[in-house]
C-alpha positions as CSV (number, residue, x, y, z in Angstrom):
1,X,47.5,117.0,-30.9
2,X,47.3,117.1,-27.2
3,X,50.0,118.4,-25.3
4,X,51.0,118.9,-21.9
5,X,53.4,121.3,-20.1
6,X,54.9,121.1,-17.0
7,X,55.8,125.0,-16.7
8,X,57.8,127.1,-14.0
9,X,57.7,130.7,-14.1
10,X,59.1,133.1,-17.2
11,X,61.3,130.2,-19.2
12,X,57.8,128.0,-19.0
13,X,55.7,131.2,-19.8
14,X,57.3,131.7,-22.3
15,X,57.7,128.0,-23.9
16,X,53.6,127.8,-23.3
17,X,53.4,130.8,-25.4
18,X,54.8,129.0,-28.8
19,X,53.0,125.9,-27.6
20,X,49.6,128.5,-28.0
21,X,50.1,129.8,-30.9
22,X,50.4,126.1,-32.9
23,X,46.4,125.5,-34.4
24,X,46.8,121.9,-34.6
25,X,47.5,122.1,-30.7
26,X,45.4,121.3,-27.8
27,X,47.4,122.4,-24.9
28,X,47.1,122.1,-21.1
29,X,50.0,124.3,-18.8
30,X,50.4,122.6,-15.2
31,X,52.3,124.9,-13.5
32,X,54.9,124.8,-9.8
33,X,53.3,126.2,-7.0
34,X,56.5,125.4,-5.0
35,X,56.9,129.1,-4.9
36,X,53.9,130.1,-3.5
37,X,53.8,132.4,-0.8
38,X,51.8,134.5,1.7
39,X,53.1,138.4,1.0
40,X,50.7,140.8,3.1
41,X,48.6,138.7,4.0
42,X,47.9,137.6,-0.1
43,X,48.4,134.1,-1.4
44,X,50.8,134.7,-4.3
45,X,51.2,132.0,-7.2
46,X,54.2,133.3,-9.3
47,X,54.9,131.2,-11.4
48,X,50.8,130.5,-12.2
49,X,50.8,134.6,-12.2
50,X,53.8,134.8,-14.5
51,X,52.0,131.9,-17.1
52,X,48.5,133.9,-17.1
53,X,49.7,137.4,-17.6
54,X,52.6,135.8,-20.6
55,X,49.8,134.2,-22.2
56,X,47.9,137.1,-22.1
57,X,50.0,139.9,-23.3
58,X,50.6,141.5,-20.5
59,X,53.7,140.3,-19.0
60,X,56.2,142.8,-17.8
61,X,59.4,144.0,-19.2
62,X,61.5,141.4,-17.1
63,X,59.0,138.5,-18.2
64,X,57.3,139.1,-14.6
65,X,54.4,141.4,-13.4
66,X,52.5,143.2,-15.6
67,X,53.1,145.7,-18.0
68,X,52.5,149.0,-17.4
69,X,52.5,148.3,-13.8
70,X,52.7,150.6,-10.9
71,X,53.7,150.3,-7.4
72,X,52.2,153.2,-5.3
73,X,50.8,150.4,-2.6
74,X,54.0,148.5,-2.3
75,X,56.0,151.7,-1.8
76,X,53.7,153.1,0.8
77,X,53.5,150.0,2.9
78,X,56.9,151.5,3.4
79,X,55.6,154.2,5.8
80,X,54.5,151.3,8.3
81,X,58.0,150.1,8.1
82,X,56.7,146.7,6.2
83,X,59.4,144.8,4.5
84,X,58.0,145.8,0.9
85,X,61.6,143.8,-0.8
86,X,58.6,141.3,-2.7
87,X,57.5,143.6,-5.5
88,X,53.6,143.3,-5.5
89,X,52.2,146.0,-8.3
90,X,49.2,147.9,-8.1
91,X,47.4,145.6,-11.1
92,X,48.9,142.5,-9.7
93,X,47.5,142.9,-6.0
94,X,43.9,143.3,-7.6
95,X,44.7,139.2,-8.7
96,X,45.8,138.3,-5.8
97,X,43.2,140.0,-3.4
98,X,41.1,138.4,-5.7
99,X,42.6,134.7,-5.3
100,X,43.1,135.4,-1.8
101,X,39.1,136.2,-0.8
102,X,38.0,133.5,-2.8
103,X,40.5,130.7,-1.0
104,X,39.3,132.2,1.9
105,X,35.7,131.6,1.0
106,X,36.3,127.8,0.2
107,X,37.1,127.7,-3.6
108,X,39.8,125.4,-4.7
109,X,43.2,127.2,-6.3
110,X,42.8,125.4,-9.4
111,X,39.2,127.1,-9.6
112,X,40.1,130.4,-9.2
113,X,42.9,129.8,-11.5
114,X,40.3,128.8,-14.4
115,X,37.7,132.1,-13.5
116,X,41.2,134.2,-13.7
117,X,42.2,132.5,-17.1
118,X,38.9,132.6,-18.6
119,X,39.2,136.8,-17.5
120,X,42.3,136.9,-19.6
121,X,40.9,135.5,-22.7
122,X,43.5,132.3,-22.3
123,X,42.4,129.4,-24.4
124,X,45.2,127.1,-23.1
125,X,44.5,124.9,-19.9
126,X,46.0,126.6,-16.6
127,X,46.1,124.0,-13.9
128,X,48.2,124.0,-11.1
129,X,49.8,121.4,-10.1
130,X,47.7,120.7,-6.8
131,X,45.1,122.8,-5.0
132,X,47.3,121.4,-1.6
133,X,50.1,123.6,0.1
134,X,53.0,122.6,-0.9
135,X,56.1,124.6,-0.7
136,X,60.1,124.7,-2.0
137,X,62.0,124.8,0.7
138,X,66.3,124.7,0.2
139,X,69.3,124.1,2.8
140,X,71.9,127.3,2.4
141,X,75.0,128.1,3.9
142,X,75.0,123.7,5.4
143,X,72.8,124.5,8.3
144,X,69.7,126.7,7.4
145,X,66.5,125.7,5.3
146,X,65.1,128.9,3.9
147,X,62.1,129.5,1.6
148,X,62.3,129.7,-1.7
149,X,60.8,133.4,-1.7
150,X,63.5,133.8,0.6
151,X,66.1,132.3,-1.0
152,X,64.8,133.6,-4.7
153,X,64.1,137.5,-3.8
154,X,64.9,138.5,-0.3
155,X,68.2,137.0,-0.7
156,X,68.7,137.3,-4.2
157,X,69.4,134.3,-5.2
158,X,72.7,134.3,-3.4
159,X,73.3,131.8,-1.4
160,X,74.7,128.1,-2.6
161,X,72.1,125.3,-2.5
162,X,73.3,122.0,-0.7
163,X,69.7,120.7,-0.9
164,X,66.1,120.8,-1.9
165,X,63.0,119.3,-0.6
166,X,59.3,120.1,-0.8
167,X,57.2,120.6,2.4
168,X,53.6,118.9,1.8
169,X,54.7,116.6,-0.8
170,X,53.6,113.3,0.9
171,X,50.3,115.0,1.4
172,X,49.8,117.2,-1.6
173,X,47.9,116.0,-4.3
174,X,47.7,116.5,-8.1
175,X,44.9,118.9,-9.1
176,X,41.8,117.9,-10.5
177,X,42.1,117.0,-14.4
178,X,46.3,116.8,-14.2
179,X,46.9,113.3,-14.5
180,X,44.2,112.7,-16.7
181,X,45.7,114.9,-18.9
182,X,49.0,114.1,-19.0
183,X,47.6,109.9,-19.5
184,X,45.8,111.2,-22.7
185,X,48.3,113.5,-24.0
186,X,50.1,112.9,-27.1
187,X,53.0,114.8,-26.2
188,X,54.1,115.9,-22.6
189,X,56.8,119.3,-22.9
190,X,59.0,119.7,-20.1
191,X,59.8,123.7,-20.2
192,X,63.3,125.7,-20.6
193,X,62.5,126.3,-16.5
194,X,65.1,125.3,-13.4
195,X,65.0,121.7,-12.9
196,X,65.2,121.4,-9.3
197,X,63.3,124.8,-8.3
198,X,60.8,124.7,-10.8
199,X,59.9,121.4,-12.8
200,X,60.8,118.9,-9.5
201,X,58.1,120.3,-7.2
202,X,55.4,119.3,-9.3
203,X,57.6,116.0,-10.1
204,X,57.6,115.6,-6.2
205,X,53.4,115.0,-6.4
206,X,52.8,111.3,-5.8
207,X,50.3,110.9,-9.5
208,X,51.7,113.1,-11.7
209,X,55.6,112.0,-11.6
210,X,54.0,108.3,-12.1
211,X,52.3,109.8,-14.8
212,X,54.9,111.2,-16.3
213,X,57.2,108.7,-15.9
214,X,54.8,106.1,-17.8
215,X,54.1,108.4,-20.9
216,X,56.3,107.3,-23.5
217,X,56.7,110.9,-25.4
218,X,58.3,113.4,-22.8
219,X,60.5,116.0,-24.2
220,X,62.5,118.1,-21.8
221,X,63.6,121.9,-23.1
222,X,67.1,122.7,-21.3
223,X,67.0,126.1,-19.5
224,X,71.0,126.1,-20.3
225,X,72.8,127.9,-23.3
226,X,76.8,127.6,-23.8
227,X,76.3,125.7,-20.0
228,X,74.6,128.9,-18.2
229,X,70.8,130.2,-17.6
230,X,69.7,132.8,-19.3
231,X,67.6,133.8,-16.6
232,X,68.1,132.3,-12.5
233,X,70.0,130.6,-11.0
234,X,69.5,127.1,-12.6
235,X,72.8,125.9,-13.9
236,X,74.6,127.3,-10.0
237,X,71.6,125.3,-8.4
238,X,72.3,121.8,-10.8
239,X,75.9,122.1,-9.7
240,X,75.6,123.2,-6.1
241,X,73.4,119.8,-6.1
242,X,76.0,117.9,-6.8
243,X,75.1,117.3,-10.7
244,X,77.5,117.4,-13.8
245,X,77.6,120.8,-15.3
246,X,75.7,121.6,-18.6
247,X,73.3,120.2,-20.7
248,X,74.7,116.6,-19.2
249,X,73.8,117.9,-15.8
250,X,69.9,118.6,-17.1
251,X,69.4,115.2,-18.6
252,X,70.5,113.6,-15.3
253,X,68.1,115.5,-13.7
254,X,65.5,114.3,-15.2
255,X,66.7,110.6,-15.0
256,X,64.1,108.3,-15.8
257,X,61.7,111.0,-16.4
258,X,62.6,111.7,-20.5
259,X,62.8,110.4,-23.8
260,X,64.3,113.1,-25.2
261,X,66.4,116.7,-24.2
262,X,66.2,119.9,-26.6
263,X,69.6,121.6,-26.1
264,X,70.6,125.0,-28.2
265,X,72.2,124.0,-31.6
266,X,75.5,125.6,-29.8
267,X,75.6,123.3,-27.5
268,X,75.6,120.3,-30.1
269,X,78.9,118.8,-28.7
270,X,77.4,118.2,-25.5
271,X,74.8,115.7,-27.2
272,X,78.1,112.9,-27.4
273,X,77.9,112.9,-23.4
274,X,74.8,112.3,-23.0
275,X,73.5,108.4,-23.8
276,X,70.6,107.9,-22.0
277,X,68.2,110.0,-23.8
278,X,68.0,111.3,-27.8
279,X,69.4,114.7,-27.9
280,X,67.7,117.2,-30.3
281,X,69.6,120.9,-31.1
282,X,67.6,123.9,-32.4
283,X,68.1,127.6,-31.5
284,X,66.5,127.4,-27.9
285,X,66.6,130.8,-27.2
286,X,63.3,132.5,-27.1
287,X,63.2,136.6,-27.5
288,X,59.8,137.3,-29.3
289,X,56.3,134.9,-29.8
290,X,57.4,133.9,-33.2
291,X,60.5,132.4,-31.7
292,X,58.5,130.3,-29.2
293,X,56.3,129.4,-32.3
294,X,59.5,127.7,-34.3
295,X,60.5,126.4,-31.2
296,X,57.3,124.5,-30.4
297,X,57.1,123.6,-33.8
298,X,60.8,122.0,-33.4
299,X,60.0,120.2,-30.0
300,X,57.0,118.8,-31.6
301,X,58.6,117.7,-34.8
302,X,55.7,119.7,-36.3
């Protein structure tokens, strides 16, 4: 079976994980780089950095970073007076000098992003979304539109979001091999990631939300349990939007989009608000591999 994934950062990760561990399962992870962001001079990919070191083991203890991670460089650029508030490890700024001097030498990011799989042992497909800049960018506070780095760590994730739009997305386009994927996959998984910060950016890519859109298997995980995220800011950011709270509020964000929305077995009563789209319950919530394993078993019907 071939199957796609349309991944943010740790909920995606950590869906793509399950996905991985299925033998009957041919998988390719295209993943947001919305959040991309120049930090000292790097070109960081989060959410592409958060898939790669989840696949491989390696994750941190807050489902970002690395484990075992140290952060001697970030604290010392202290010293200089250097606004150090975007944690950049010791092991993680070797990846992202790394990505950095090769972009700089011409390669593509979805090159580099293959070499840096393939150096982790991943099996899966790492793609991201495109190789062209194109970044999350939300309206705070009615007057200001801050990046999402910005919004996410700086500022903590504070601030209400009124809107949402992605800079480069009339020019950006979809990375080589992600719309032929998604055409001739069998089953295209929409992860337990934050609709409008992490799964719409690559949505916003003129080719791959067509894509998408035409498959007829697409099976969105919601991020929410008993109406809230787990992890970020997802179900403040659906509301703040303007969107109905819960599991409702997920399906019509992804109007149009899916044939079908995973939503924790607790949640059940919401399924009798939502008519547009089959609702299926299992337990969504994903604390070691073999729980991501049922659950991609579940989504899959496997």
């Amino acid at each position: 079976m071939n199957v796609v994934e349309l991944s943010g950062g740790v909920g995606g990760a950590r869906m793509a994980v399950g996905l991985a561990r299925l033998s009957t399962v041919e998988l390719s992870v295209v993943v947001n780089v919305g959040d991309d962001e120049e930090i000292h001079g790097l070109h960081v990919s989060p959410d592409i950095d958060t898939v790669t070191y989840t696949l491989a083991g390696f994750q941190g203890p807050e489902g970002w970073g690395r484990t075992e991670e140290s952060f001697r460089v970030n604290t010392e650029l202290a010293r200089f007076g250097v606004d150090n508030t975007f944690l950049l490890g010791d092991l993680d700024l070797a990846l992202n000098i790394f990505r950095t001097s090769r972009l700089s030498a011409g390669d593509s990011l979805s090159s580099i992003t293959e070499v840096v799989a393939s150096a982790f042992n991943i099996v899966p497909s790492l793609r991201p979304a495109s190789d062209d800049r194109l970044r999350t960018e939300l309206l705070v506070n009615e007057t200001d539109w801050i990046g999402f780095q910005d919004y996410f760590v700086i500022r903590r994730a504070q601030d209400q979001v009124n809107k949402v739009r992605f800079s480069g997305e009339n020019s950006a386009a979809p990375a080589p091999g992600v719309v032929e994927s998604i055409r001739r996959a069998d089953h295209v998984v929409i992860a337990p990631s934050n609709p409008p910060l992490s799964i719409w950016p690559i949505l916003s890519i003129e080719g791959i939300r067509e894509a998408v859109v035409a498959h007829p298997n697409v099976t969105a995980v919601s991020p929410l349990i008993g109406g809230r995220a787990l992890k970020g800011p997802a179900d403040r950011v659906l509301a703040s939007l303007g969107l109905p709270a819960g599991n409702l509020g997920v399906a019509k964000s992804y109007h149009g989009i899916i044939n079908r929305l995973v939503i924790h077995s607790g949640d059940a009563a919401d399924a009798a608000l939502i008519d547009d789209v089959e609702i299926l319950t299992f337990n969504t919530k994903i604390k070691k591999p073999n729980d991501a394993e049922r659950l991609a078993r579940e989504v899959l019907g496997l």
